[in-house]
N, C-alpha and C positions, 0 to 999 in steps of 0.2 A: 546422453542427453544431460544438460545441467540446469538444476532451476534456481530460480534467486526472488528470493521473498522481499517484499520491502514494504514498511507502513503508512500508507498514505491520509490515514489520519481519518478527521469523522467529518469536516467542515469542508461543506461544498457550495459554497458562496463562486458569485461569477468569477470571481478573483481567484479564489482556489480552483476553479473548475482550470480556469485558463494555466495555472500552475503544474494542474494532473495530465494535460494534455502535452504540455513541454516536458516532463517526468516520464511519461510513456514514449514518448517522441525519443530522447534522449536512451530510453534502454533502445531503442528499435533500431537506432544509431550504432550501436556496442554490440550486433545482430541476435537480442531478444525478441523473441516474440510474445507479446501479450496472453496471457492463458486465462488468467479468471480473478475474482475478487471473492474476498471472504472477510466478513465480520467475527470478531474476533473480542473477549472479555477480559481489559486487566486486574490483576484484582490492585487496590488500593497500596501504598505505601507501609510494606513491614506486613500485608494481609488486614489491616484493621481502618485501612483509610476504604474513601469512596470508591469502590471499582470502574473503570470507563470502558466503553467501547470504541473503536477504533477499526478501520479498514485495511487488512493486506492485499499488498497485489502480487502475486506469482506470476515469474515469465519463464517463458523455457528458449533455450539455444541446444541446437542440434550439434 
């Protein structure tokens, strides 16, 4: 099994919606499959800047 991480970011405007659906489309294409989403915290630039949060998406291929 191989999985592949990628960050789809935290902004989900219809714009981006429509962008995460051709991104998913696009691994499923490459024969990923969709597995799950998880939020995730960066810390800030050098550790002392504003930390973000942000979305990964895990797919798996058999």
């Amino acid at each position: 099994m191989h999985y592949k991480i990628e960050s789809i970011g935290a902004e989900f405007s219809n714009k981006a919606i429509s962008s995460l659906e051709q991104r998913f489309s696009a691994k499923a294409s490459e024969g990923y499959k969709f597995h799950s989403v998880f939020q995730i915290q960066q810390p800030g630039c050098l550790g002392i800047g504003k930390s973000t949060i942000t979305y990964l998406a895990v797919y798996v291929k058999e």
